[in-house]
C-alpha positions in Angstrom: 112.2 56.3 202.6 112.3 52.9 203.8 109.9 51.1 206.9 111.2 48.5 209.4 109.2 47.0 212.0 111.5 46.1 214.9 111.4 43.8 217.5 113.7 44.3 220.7 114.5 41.6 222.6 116.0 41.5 226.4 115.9 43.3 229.4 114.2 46.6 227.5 111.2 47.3 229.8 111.4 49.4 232.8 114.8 50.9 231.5 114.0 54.1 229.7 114.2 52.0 226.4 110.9 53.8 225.3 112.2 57.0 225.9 115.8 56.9 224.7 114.4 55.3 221.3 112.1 58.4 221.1 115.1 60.6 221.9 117.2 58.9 219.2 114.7 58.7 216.6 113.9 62.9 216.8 117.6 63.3 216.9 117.6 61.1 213.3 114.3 62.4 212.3 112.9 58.8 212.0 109.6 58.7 212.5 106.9 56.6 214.0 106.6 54.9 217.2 107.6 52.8 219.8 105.5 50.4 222.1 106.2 47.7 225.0 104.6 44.1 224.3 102.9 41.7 226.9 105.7 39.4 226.7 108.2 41.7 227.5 110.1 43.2 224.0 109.9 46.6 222.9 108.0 47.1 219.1 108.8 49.9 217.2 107.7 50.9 213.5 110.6 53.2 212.2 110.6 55.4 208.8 113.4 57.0 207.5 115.9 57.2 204.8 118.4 54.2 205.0 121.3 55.8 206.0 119.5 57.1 209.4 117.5 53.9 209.7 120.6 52.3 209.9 122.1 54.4 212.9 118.9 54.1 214.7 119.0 50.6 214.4 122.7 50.6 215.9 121.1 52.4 219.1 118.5 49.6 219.1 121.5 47.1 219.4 122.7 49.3 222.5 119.8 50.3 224.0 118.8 52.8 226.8 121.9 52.8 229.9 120.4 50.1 231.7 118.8 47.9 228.7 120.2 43.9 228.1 119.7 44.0 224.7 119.8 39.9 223.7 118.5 40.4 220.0 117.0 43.2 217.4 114.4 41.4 214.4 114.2 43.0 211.9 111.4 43.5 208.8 110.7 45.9 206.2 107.0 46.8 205.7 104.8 49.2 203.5 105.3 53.0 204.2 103.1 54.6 206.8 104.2 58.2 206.3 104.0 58.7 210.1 104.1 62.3 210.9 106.4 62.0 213.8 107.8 59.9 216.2 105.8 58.5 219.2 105.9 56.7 222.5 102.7 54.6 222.8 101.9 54.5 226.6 100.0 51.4 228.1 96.0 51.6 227.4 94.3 51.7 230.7 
């Protein structure tokens, strides 16, 4: 099991990018969550074995149908053990 935090950069608000990472990640059984930043990118925390990890993060290159992906950061972090995988709605 391996954790990356993940940074999405581009047009990825307001696309389904929250939703299509969720649908990706329970297809991979990656788990933990995904939120939109103030300045626009997509965060997500990710845990999973490598070998899924990886094809998740090739989806993160792509992006939802209408995304502009312009770049994907990368780091690994401690593991979380997240029980699942989440889409963090705004705070009101």
């Amino acid at each position: 099991m391996k954790h990356l935090d993940i940074t999405v950069k581009g047009k990825v608000q307001g696309v389904s990018f929250r939703a299509g990472a969720k649908a990706v990640a329970d297809q991979l059984g990656v788990r933990g969550f995904v939120k939109n930043e103030p300045n626009g990118d997509v965060f997500i925390a990710a845990e999973a074995d490598e070998m899924m990890l990886e094809m998740f993060l090739e989806w993160c290159h792509e992006g939802a149908e209408h995304a502009v992906v312009t770049g994907v950061e990368t780091h690994e972090g401690e593991l979380k053990n997240y029980r699942n995988f989440e889409v963090v709605k705004k705070s009101l």
